[in-house]
C-alpha positions as CSV (number, residue, x, y, z in Angstrom):
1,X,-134.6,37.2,193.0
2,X,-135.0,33.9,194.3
3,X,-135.4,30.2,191.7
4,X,-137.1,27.7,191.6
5,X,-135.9,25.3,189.2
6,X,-137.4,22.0,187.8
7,X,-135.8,19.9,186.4
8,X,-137.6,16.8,184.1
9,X,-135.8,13.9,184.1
10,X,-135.4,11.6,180.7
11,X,-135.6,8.4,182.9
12,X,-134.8,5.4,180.8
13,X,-138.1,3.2,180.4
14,X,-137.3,0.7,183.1
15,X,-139.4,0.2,185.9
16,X,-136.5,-1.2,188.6
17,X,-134.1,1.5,187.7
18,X,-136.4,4.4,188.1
19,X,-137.0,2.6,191.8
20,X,-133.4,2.5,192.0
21,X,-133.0,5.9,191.2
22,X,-135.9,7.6,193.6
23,X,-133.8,5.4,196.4
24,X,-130.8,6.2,195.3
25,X,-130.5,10.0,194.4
26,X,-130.9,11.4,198.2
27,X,-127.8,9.7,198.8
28,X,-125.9,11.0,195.5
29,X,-127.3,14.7,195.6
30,X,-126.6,15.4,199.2
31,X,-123.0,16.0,199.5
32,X,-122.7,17.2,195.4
33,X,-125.7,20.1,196.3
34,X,-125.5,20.5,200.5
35,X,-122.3,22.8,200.1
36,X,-121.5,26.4,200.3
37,X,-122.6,27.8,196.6
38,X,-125.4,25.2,196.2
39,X,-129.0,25.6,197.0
40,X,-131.4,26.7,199.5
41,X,-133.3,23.3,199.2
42,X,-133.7,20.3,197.2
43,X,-136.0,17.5,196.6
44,X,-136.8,15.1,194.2
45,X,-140.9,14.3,193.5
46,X,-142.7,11.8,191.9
47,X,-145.1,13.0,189.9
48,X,-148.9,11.4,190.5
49,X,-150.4,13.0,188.1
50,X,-150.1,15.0,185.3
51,X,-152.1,17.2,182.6
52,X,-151.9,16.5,179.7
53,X,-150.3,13.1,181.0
54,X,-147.3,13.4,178.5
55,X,-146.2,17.5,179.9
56,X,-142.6,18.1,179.9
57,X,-141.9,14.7,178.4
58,X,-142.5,13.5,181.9
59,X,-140.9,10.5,183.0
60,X,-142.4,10.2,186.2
61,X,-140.6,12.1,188.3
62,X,-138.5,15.6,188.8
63,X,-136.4,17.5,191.0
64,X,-137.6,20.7,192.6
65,X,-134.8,23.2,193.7
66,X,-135.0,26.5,195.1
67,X,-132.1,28.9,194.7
68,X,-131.3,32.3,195.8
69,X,-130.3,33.7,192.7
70,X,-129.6,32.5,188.6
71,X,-126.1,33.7,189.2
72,X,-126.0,31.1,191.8
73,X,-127.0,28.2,189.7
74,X,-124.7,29.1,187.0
75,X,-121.6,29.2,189.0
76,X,-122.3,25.9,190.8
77,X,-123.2,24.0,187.1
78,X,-119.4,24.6,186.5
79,X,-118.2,23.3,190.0
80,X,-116.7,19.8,190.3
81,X,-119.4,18.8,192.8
82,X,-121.8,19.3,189.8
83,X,-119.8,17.4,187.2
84,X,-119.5,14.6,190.0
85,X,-123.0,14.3,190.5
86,X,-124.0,14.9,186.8
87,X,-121.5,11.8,185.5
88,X,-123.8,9.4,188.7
89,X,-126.8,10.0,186.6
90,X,-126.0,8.6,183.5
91,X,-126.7,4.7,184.1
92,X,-130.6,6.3,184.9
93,X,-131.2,8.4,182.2
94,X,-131.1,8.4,178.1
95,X,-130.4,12.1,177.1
96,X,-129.5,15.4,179.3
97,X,-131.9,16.4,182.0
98,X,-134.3,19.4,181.0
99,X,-133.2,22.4,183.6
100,X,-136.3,25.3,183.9
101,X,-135.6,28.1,186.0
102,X,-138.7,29.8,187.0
103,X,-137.7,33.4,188.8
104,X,-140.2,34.5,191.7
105,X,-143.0,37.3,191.6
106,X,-145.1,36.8,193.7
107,X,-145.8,34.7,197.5
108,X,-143.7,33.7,200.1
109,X,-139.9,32.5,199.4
110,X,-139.2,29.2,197.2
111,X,-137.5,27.3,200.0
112,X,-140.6,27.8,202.5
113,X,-143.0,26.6,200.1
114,X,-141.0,23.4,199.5
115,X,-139.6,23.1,203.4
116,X,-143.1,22.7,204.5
117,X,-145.0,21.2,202.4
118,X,-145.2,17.0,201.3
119,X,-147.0,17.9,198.2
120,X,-146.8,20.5,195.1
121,X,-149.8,21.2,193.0
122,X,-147.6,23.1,190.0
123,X,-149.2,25.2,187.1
124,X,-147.1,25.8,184.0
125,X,-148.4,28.2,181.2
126,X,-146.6,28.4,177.6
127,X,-147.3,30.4,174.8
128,X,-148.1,34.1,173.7
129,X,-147.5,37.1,176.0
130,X,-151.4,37.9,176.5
131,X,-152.3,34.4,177.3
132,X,-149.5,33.5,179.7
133,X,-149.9,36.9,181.3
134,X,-153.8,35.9,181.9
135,X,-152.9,32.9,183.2
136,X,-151.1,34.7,185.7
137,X,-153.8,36.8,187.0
138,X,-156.0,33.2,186.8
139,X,-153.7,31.3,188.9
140,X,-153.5,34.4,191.5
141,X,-157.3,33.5,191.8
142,X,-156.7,29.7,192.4
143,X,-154.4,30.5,194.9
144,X,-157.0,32.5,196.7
145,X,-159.9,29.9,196.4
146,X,-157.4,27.4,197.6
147,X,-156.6,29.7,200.7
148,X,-160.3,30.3,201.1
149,X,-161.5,26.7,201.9
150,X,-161.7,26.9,205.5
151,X,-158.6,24.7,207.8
152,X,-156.4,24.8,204.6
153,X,-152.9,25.5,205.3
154,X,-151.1,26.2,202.0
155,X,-147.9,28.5,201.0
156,X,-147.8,29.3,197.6
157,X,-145.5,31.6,195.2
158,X,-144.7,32.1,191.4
159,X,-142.3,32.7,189.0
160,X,-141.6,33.6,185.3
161,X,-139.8,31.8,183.0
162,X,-135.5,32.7,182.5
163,X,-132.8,31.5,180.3
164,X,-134.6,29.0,177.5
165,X,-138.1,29.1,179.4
166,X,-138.2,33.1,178.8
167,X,-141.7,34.0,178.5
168,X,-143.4,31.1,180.7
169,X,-145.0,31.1,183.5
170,X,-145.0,28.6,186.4
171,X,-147.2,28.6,189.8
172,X,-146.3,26.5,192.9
173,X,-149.0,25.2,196.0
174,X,-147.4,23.6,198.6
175,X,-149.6,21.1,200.6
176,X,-149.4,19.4,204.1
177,X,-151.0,16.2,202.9
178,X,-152.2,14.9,199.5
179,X,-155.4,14.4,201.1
180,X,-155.7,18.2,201.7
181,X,-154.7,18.9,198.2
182,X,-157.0,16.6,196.9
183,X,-159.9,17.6,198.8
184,X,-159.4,21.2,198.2
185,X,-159.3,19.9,194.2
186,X,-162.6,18.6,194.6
187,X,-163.9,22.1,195.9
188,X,-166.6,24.2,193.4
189,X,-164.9,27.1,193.6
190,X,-161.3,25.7,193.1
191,X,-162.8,23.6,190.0
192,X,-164.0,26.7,188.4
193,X,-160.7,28.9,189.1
194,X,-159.2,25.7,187.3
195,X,-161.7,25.8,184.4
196,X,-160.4,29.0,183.8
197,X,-157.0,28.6,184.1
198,X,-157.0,26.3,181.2
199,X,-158.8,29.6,178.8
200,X,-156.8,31.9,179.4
201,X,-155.3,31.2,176.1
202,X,-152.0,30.0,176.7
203,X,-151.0,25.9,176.8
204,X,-150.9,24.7,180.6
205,X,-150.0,22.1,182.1
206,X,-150.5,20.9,185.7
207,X,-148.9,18.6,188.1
208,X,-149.4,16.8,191.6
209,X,-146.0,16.3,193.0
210,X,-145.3,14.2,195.9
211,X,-142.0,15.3,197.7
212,X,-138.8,13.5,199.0
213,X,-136.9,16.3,200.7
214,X,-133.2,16.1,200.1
215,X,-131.3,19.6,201.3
């Protein structure tokens, strides 16, 4: 089953080199990841908001990968395309890069969500079965308020939690504009499907991603 992995940067807490490194890291990931044995797509986001404003220890930005299998990902993290790229990050960051692998259920493939869309509104869930298995069923609803408000044009899928993040959940909506995300934010229906979300008992998190397409 296809992955979408993100992956939360520890940026070091310098403005000029987290500039240097969203310019920089197209140019570095592109021929390490766009080989035979990488992944289906790649981008890295900056992150314009998050919910609780310190989730995932975020730095201020993240890479978004979509992959067509975990066997995939863990034969290319022991390829010397990896280890090549992995060594041109350490002048940006201050400890190892957090790696979640969130393995799909439900909605259209990964790498169409993130091909088509300049925005990501993400949902995370953490915690005890029932909770993160209601916020499941809540963020199915989101999804359908968010495909109810009338023009939108939104792809969307899910995944559950593998490896160390066994037992989360994550939800991904994939937006043509940040206007379009924004406005459908601001919808009643959307606002309570969100209210909602955030009962269901387990800890989540949310994110508005803007998008630099790499692969």
């Amino acid at each position: 089953m296809a992955i979408t992995e993100l992956v939360f940067l520890p940026l070091k807490d310098d403005e000029d080199l987290k500039a240097r490194f969203y310019e920089e890291l197209p140019g570095v990931m592109r021929p390490s990841f766009d080989v035979p044995g990488g992944p289906d797509t790649a981008a890295v986001a900056r992150i314009l908001e998050s919910n609780p404003e310190d989730a995932d220890d975020q730095r201020g930005y993240v890479g978004v990968i979509s992959w067509d299998k975990l066997d995939t990902i863990k034969a290319f993290l022991t390829t010397p395309n990896f280890a090549t790229f992995k060594s041109s990050l350490l002048k940006f960051v201050e400890a190892p890069p957090v790696l979640q692998f969130f393995e799909e259920t439900v909605g259209v493939a990964p790498r169409k969500t993130l091909q088509n869309s300049s925005h990501l509104f993400v949902v995370k869930a953490i915690g005890a079965e029932a909770g993160v298995k209601d916020s499941k069923t809540k963020w199915n609803k989101l999804v359908a308020a968010f495909q109810g408000i009338e023009g939108n044009e939104t792809l969307s899928h899910c995944g559950d939690g593998r490896e160390a993040h066994e037992g989360q959940f994550a939800g991904f909506s994939g937006w043509k504009s940040i206007t379009a995300l924004n406005d459908a934010l601001r919808d009643v229906q959307v606002q309570e499907h969100l209210k909602d979300l955030r009962k269901s008992g387990a800890q989540v998190s949310t994110f508005i991603l803007e998008l630099k397409q790499i692969i």
